[in-house]
C-alpha positions in Angstrom: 0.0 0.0 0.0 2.9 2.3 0.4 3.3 2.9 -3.5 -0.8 3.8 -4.1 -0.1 6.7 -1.5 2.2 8.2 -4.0 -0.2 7.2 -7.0 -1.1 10.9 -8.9 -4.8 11.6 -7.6 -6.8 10.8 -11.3 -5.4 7.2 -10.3 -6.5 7.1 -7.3 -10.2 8.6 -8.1 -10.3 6.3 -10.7 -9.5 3.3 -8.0 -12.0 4.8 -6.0 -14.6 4.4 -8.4 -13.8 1.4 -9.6 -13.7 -0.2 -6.2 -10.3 -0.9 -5.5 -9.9 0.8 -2.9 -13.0 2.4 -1.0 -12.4 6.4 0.3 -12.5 5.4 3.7 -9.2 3.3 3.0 -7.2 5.3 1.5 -8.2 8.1 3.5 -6.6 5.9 6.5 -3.5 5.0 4.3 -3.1 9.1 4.5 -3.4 9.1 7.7 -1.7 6.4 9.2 1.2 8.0 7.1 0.9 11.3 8.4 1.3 9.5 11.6 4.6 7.8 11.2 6.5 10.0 9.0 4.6 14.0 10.2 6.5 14.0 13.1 10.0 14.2 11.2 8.6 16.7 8.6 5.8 18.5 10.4 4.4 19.6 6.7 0.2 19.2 8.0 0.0 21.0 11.2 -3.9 20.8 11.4 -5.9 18.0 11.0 -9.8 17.6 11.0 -9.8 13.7 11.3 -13.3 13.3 12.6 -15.0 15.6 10.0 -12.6 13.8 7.2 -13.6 10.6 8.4 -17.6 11.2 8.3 -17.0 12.9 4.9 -15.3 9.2 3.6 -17.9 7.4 4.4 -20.2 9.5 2.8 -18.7 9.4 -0.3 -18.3 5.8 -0.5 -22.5 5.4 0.6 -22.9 7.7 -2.2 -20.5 5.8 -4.7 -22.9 2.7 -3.4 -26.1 4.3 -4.8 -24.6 4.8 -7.9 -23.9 9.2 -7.5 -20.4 10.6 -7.6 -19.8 14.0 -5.9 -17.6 14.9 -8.8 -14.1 14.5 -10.4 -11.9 14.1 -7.0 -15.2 12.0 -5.7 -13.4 10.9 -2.7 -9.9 11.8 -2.7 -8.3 12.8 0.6 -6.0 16.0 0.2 -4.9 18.9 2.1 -4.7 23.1 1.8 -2.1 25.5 2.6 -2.5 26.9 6.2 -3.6 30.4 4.8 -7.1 28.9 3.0 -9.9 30.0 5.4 -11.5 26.5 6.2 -14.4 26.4 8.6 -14.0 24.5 11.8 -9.5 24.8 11.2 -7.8 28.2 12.2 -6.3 30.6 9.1 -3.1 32.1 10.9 -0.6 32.7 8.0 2.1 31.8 10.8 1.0 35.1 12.5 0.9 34.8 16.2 -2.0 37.1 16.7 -4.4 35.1 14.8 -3.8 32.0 16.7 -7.4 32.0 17.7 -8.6 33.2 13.8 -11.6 30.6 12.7 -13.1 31.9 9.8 -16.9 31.6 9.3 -17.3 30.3 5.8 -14.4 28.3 3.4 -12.1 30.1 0.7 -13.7 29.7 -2.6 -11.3 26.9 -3.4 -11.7 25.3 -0.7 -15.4 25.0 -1.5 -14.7 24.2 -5.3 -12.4 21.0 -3.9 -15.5 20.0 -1.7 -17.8 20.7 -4.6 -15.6 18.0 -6.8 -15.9 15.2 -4.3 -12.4 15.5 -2.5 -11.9 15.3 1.5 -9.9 17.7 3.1 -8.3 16.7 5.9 -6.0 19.0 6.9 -3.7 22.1 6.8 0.0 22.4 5.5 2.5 24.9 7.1 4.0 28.2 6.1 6.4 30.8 7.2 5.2 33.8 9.2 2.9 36.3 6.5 3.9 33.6 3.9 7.0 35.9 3.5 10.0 33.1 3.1 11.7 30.2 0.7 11.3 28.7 4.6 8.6 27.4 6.4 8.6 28.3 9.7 6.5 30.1 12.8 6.2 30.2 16.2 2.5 28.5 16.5 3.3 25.8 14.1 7.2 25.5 14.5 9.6 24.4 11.7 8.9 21.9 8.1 11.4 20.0 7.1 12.5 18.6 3.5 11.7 15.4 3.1 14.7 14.8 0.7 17.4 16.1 3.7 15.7 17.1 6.6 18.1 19.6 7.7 16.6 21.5 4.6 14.0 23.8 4.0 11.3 22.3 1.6 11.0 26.1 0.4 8.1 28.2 1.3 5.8 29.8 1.9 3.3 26.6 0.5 6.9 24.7 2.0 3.9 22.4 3.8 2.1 21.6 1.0 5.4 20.6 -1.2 6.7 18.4 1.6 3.4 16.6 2.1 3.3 15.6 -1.5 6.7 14.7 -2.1 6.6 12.2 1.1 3.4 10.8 0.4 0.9 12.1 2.9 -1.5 13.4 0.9 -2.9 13.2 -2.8 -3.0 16.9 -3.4 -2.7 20.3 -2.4 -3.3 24.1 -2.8 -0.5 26.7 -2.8 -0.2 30.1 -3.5 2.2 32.7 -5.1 3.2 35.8 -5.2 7.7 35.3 -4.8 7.6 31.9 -6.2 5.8 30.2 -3.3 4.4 27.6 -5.2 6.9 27.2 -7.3 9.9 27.8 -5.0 8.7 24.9 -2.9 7.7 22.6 -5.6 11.5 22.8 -7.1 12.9 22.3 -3.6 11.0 18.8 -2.8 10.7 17.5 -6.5 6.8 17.9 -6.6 4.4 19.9 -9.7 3.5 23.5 -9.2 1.8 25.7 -11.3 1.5 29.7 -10.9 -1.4 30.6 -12.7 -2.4 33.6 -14.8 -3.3 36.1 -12.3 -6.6 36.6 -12.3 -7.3 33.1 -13.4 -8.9 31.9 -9.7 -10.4 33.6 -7.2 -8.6 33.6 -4.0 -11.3 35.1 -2.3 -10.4 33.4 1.4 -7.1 33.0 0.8 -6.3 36.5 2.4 -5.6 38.2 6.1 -8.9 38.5 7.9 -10.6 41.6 6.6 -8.9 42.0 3.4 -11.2 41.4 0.3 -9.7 42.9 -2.5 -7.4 41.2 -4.5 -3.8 41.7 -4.1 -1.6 42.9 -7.0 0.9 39.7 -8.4 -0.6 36.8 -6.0 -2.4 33.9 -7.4 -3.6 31.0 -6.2 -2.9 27.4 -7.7 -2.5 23.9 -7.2 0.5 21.5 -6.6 0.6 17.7 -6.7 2.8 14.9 -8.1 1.8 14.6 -11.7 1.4 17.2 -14.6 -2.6 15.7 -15.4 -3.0 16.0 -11.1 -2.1 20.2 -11.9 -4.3 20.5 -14.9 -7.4 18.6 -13.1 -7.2 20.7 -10.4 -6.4 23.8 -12.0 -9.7 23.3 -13.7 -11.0 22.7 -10.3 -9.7 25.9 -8.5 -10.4 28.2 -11.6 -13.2 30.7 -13.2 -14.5 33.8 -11.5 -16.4 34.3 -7.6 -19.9 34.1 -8.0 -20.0 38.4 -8.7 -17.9 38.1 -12.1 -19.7 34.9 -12.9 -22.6 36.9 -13.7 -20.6 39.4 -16.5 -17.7 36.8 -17.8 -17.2 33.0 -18.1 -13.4 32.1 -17.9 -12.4 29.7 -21.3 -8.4 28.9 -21.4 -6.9 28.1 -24.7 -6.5 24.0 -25.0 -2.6 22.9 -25.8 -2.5 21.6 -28.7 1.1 20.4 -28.9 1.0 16.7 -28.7 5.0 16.2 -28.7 8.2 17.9 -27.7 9.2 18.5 -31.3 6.6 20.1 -32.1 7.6 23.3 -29.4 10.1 26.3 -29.9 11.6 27.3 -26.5 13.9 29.6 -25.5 16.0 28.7 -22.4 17.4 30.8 -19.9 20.2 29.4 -17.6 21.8 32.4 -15.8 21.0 36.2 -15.1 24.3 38.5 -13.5 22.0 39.9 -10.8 20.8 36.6 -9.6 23.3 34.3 -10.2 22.1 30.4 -10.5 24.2 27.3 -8.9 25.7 24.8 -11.6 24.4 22.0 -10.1 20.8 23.3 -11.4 22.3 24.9 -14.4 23.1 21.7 -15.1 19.9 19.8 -14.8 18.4 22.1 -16.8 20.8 22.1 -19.9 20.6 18.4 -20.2 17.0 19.1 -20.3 17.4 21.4 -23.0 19.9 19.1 -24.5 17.2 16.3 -24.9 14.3 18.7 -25.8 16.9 19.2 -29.0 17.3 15.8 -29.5 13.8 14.8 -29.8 13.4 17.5 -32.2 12.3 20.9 -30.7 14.1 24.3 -31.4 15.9 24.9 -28.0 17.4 28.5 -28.3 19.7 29.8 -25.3 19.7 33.5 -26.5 16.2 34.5 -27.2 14.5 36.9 -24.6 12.1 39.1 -24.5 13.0 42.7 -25.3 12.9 43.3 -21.8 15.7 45.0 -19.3 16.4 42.2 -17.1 17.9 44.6 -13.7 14.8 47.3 -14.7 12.1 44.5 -14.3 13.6 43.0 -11.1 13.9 46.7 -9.6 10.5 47.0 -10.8 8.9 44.0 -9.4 10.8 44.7 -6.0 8.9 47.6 -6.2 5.4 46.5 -6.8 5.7 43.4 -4.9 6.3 44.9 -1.4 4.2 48.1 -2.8 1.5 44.8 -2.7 2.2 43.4 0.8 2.6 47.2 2.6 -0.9 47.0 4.0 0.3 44.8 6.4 2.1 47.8 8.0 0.9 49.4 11.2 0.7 53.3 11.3 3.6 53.3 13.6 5.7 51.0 11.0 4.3 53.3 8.2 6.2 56.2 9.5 8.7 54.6 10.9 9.4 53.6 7.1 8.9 57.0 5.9 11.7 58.4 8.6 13.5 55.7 6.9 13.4 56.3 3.2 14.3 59.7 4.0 17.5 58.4 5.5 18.5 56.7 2.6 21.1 57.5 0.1 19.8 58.2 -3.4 22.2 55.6 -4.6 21.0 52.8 -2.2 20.1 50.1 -4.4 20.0 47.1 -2.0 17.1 45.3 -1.7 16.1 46.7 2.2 16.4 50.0 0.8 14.5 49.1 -2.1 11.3 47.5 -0.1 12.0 50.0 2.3 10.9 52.7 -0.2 7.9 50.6 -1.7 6.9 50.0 1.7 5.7 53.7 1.4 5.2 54.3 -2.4 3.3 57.2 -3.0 0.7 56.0 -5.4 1.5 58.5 -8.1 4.6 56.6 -8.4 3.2 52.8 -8.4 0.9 54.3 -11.2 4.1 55.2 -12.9 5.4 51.6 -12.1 2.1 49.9 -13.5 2.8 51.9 -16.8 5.9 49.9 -16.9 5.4 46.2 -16.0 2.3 46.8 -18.9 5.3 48.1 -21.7 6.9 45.4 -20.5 3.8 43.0 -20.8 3.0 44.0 -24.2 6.9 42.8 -24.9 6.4 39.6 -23.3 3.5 39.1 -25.4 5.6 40.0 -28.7 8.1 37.4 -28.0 5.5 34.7 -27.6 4.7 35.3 -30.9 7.8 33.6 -31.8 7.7 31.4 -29.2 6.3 28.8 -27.3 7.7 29.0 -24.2 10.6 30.0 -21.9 12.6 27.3 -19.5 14.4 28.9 -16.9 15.4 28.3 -13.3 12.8 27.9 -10.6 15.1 29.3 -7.8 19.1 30.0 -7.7 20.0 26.4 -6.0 18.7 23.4 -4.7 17.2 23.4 -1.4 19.8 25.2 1.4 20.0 24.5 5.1 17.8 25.8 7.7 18.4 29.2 8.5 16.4 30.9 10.8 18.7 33.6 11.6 17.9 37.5 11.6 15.3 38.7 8.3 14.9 37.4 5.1 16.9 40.3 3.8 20.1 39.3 5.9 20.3 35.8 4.5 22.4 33.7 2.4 22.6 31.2 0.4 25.6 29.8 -1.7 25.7 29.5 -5.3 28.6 27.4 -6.5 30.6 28.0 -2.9 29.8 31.3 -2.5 27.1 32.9 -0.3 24.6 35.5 -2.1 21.6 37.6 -0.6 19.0 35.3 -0.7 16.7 37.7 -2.0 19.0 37.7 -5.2 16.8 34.9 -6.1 13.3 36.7 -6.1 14.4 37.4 -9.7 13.4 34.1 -10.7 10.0 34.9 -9.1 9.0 38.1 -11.0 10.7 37.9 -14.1 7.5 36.5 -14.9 4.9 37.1 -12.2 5.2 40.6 -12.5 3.7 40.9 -15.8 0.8 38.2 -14.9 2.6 35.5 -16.8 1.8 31.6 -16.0 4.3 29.2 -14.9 4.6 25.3 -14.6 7.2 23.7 -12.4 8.0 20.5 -13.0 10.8 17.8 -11.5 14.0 16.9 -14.4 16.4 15.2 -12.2 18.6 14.9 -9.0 22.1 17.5 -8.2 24.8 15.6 -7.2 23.7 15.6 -3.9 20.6 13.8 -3.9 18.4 16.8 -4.3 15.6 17.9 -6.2 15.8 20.4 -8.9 12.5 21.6 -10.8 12.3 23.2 -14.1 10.6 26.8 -14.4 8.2 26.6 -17.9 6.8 30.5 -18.5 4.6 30.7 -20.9 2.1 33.2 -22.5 -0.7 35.4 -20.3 -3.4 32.7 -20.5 -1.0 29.9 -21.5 -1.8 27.7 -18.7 -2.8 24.6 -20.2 0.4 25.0 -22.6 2.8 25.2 -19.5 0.9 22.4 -17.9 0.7 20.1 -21.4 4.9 20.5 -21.6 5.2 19.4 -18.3 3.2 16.5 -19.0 5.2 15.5 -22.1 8.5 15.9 -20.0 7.1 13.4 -17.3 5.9 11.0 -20.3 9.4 11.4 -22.3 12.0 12.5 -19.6 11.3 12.9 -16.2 8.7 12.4 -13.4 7.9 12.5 -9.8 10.2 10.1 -7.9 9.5 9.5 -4.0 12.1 10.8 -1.6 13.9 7.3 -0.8 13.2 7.6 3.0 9.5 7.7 2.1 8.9 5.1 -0.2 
């Protein structure tokens, strides 16, 4: 039974409704892993066992009778801790909202319910989902489950970890710095970072915050390409407002083989160096792509300003998380920008003055990242898609030490700013682009290294459809060997 737990989720549905195996046991295979192997990753740090267990049953009465909730009609799975989800607490890591139960479920929390699947629990995250960590003080520390003396990433660090060991069939992340992403390259899992504006994330959000924030998305992660394009069908469309003005159709992929893409592929970038090890991994990806037949080319780019768009999404990014500022941290931020030299470049000084952007000056900044968009969408006239790194290394040690900003990691020996590697995170996000990661192989060191596929505004099923030809042709999801 071990190797069904790691089975992609259509699999297991399908055994479901076949009557291999009934919902109530696999939902107990689930479990009784979370109980033997949690404790060294703590990756679900809430549980709702007796609701889970009353919702199995149900499902297979209903299967009985000859009805089907829908197409994850039984499948057990979890959500990221910061999806409201009534009767669990919605804390984003945040100490303060220890005691936050929301009244109603995010809107893709319902949409999982709606299709059939049993939730059963909540995966951790790093305090305001603000780290490649995942780590807080209510919840304590996740480990990787390929070293754990690793981070699994963050901030959905939880929810890669529980799919990559095996304790659940398939999760919800979200992303705004690669937090889907991040996290799925880290563990060796599937993530995809949808179109913004794609799904709702209505309850995905701090308590009393409604609007939509600029750059975040919501999306799902799991251990097969098919698993991310099920559920991204799941998760996506408009709240029930929009609904009544638009309906949501994404363009099918057509491409049925490799050869028949043109990809550009993008290794390195000077202001966010990436390690060889993953350098690697990823040119003998490209090196195969070419082989079976599809134009790989290294040099092609948008007509984009690689340092202008990081400084730019740096700027819009913490422009988009400054709410969470108190009035006291607000001016304390203004004394600050104040201080700074006109020169200061770094990236504190940087969020420092987005923290307080006047909002003259973000308009100025939107006006940008859309010239840039418009480029983006010009160079995917000529191509298909761009691979390029999902983060700067493998997955680093814990490091707990100080903020985010006085971090590093090493890249090929030598420690960098972490932050460097948010880089990898906008290039893309910033201009609403979606992106796949998907698992091409191992770095000399046993770990995980995920392959970053960016394609055009609305191209989500063409991300999702390369992944799926890589896992068929290349590479798939292989369990961490003290999991299996």
């Amino acid at each position: 039974m071990v190797a069904t737990a790691f089975w992609p989720a259509r699999r297991l549905v399908s055994a479901i409704r076949r009557r291999k195996i009934s919902a109530v046991e696999l939902l107990e295979l689930y479990l009784e892993r979370v109980a033997n192997h949690n404790p060294a990753l703590n990756a679900i740090v809430v549980t709702d066992l007796e609701g889970a267990r009353g919702r199995a049953k149900a499902a297979d009465a209903a299967l009985a009778r000859g009805e089907t909730w829908g197409p994850l009609h039984g499948l057990p799975m979890t959500v990221k801790e910061s999806y409201d989800m009534v009767g669990t607490p919605t804390t984003w890591g945040i100490p303060r909202l220890h005691d936050n139960y929301p009244k109603r479920n995010a809107l893709a929390v319902e949409r999982f319910l709606g299709a059939g699947a049993i939730i059963f629990g909540k995966t951790n995250v790093p305090i305001y989902l603000a780290d490649w960590q995942s780590f807080n003080t209510i919840y304590g520390t996740t480990n990787n489950p390929w070293d754990l003396s690793r981070a699994p990433g963050g901030s959905s660090g939880g929810a890669a970890a529980a799919l990559a060991a095996g304790l659940t069939a398939l999760e919800a992340g979200s992303d705004i710095g690669a937090s889907i992403r991040n996290p799925a390259h880290y563990c060796g899992v599937y993530g995809h970072k949808p179109t913004y504006g794609v799904v709702s994330p209505r309850g995905q959000a701090l308590p009393g915050n409604v609007a939509p924030s600029d750059i975040s998305v919501v999306g799902p992660m799991a251990r097969s390409a098919a698993d991310l394009d099920l559920a991204l069908g799941i998760m996506a469309g408009p709240d029930d407002i929009d609904a009544r003005g638009w309906r949501l159709r994404l363009p099918p992929a057509r491409k049925k083989a490799l050869a028949e893409f043109k990809v550009a592929l993008m290794l390195d970038e000077p202001s966010a160096r990436v390690d060889r090890a993953v350098q690697d991994r990823l040119q003998a990806l490209a090196d195969f792509l070419a082989r079976r037949g599809a134009k790989v080319d290294d040099r092609a780019r948008p007509d984009v300003d690689t340092a202008e768009a990081h400084a730019l999404y740096i700027k819009l990014l913490r422009a988009a998380t400054s709410p969470r500022q108190t009035d006291a941290d607000f001016a304390r931020n203004q004394e600050r920008v104040q201080a700074l030299s006109p020169g200061d470049e770094s990236y504190l000084a940087r969020m420092t003055r987005a923290n307080v952007l006047a909002h003259r000056d973000w308009l100025a900044a939107n006006q940008a990242r859309h010239r840039m968009r418009l480029e983006w969408a010009a160079f995917f006239e000529d191509y298909d898609l761009l691979l390029c790194p999902a983060a700067a290394s493998a997955a680093f040690p814990h490091d707990q030490a100080g903020e985010r900003h006085q971090r590093t990691i090493l890249v090929d020996g030598e420690p960098v700013p972490t932050t460097d590697q948010l880089f990898w995170a906008g290039f893309s996000g910033l201009v609403y682009l979606p992106s796949t990661v998907a698992p091409i192989g191992l770095t000399a060191e046993g770990l995980p290294v995920g392959v970053q596929i960016v394609g055009p505004q609305y191209g989500d099923r063409l991300c999702i459809q390369f992944a799926r030809l890589i896992e068929r042709d290349y590479q798939g999801f292989v369990p961490p060997p003290d999991f299996a």
